[in-house]
C-alpha positions as CSV (number, residue, x, y, z in Angstrom):
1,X,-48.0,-9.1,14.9
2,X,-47.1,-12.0,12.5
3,X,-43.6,-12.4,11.4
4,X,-42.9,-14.3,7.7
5,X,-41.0,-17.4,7.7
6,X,-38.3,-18.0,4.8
7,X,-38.6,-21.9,4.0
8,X,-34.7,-23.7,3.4
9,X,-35.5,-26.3,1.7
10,X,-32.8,-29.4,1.4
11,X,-33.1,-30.7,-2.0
12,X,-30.7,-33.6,-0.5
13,X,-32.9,-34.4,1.4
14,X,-35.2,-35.9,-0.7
15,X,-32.9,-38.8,-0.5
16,X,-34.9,-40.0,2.2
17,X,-37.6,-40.6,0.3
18,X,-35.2,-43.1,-2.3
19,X,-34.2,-45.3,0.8
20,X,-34.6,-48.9,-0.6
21,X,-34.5,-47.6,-4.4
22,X,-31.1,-48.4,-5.1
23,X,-30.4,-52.3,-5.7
24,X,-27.2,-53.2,-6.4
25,X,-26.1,-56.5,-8.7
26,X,-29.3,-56.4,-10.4
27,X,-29.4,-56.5,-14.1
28,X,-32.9,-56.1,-14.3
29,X,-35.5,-53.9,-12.6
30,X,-36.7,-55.1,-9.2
31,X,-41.0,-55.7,-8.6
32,X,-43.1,-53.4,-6.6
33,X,-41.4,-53.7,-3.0
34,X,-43.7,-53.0,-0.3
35,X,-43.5,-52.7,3.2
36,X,-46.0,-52.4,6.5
37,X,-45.1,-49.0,8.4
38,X,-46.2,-48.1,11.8
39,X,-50.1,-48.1,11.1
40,X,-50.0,-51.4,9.3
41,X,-50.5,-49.3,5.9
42,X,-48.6,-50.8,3.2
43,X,-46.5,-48.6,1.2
44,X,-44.0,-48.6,-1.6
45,X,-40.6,-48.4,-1.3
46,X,-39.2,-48.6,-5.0
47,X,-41.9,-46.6,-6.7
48,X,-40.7,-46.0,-10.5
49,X,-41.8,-42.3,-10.4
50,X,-42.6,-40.5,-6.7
51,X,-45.5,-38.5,-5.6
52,X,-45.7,-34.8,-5.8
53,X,-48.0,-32.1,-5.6
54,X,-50.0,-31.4,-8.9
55,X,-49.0,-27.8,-9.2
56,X,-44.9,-28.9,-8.3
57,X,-42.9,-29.1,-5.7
58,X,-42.0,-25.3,-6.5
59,X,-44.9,-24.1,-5.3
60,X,-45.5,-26.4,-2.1
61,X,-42.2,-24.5,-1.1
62,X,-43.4,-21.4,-2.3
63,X,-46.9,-21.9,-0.2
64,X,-44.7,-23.0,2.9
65,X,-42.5,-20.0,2.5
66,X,-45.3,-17.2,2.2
67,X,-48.2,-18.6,4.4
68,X,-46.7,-19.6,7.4
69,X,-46.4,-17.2,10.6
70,X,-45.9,-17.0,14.2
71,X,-45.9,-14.4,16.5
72,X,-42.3,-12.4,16.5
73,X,-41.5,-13.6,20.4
74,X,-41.4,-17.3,19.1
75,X,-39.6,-16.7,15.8
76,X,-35.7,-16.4,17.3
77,X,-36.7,-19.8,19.0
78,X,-36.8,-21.3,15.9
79,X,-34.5,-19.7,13.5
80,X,-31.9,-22.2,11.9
81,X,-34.3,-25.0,13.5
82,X,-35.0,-28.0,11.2
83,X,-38.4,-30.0,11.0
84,X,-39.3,-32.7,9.0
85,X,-42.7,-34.6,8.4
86,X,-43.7,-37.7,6.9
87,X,-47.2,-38.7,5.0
88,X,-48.3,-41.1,2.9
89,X,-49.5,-40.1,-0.6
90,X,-52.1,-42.9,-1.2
91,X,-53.5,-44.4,-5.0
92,X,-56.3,-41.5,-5.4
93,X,-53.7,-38.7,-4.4
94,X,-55.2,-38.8,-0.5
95,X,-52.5,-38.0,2.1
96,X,-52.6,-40.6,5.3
97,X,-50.5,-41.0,8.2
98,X,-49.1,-37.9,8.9
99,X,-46.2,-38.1,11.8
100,X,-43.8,-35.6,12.7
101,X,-40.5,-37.5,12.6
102,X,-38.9,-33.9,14.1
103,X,-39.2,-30.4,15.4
104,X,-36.6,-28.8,17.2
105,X,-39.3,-26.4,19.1
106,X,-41.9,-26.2,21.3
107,X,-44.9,-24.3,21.7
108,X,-46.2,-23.2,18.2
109,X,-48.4,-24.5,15.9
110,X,-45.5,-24.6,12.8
111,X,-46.0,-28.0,12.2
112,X,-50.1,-27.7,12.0
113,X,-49.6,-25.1,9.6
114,X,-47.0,-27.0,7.0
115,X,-49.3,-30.3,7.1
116,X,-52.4,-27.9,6.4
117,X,-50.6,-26.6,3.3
118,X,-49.9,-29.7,2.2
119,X,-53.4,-30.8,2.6
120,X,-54.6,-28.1,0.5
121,X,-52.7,-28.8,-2.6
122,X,-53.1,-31.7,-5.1
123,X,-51.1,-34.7,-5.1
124,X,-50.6,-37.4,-7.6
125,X,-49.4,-40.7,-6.2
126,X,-46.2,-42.5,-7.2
127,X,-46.1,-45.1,-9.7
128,X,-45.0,-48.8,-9.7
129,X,-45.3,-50.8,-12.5
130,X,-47.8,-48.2,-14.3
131,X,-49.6,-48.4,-11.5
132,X,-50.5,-45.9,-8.8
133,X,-49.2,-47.0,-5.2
134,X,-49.2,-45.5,-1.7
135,X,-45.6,-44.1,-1.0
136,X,-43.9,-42.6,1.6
137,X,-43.3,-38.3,1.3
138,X,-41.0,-37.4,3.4
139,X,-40.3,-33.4,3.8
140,X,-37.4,-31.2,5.6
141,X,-37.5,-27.9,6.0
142,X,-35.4,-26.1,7.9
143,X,-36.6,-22.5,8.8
144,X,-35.4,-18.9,8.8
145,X,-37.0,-15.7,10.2
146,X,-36.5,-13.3,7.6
């Protein structure tokens, strides 16, 4: 039998994505900054507007919250555990270089699941300058067994 999964979501720490965003003593806008990341893949770091998923970021958490499962033995393992994943929304709205940056548990297939539902969704890529650029997504969720 499958247990439900309610999804916390930390709207703080969206944060994470505006690393580098911030200049301060600068009267005017900075340029496009871009940086290599682990894969050599250059990405964005002071996009002007981020990526998200076409249909909103509502309902990516509502997705995450309804589909995924695990069997009920595993699901007091993780209650109150936090995991966060990283990807890179590319130009065309393609997701790249998905890493798990952490999971508190072992032994299920959580993580498969949330990257899975956000590859089945829409994105559109952040913007730069008018211009779509690859930028960093990255996405906390801290999970509850209801």
């Amino acid at each position: 039998m499958k247990q439900k999964l309610r999804v916390g979501f930390l709207l703080n720490a969206f944060l994470y994505m505006g690393l580098g965003i911030a200049a301060y003593g600068q009267t005017e806008p900075a340029s496009c900054l871009y940086v290599l990341d682990a894969d050599l893949q250059k990405i964005c770091l002071t996009p002007d507007s981020l990526p998200e998923p076409v249909e909103g970021m509502n309902e990516l958490l509502h997705r995450l919250a309804v589909e995924i499962s695990l069997p009920t033995a595993e699901s007091y393992e993780i209650a109150g555990t936090q995991t966060v994943i990283r990807f890179i929304v590319n130009e065309d709205g393609s997701l790249s270089g998905k890493l798990i940056l952490k999971k508190q548990f072992h032994d299920c297939d959580i993580v498969e699941q949330m990257f899975s539902i956000v590859e089945s969704m829409n994105w559109s890529p952040g913007y730069c300058d008018g211009k779509p650029v690859p930028t960093e997504f990255i996405l906390p969720l801290r999970l509850y067994v209801n």
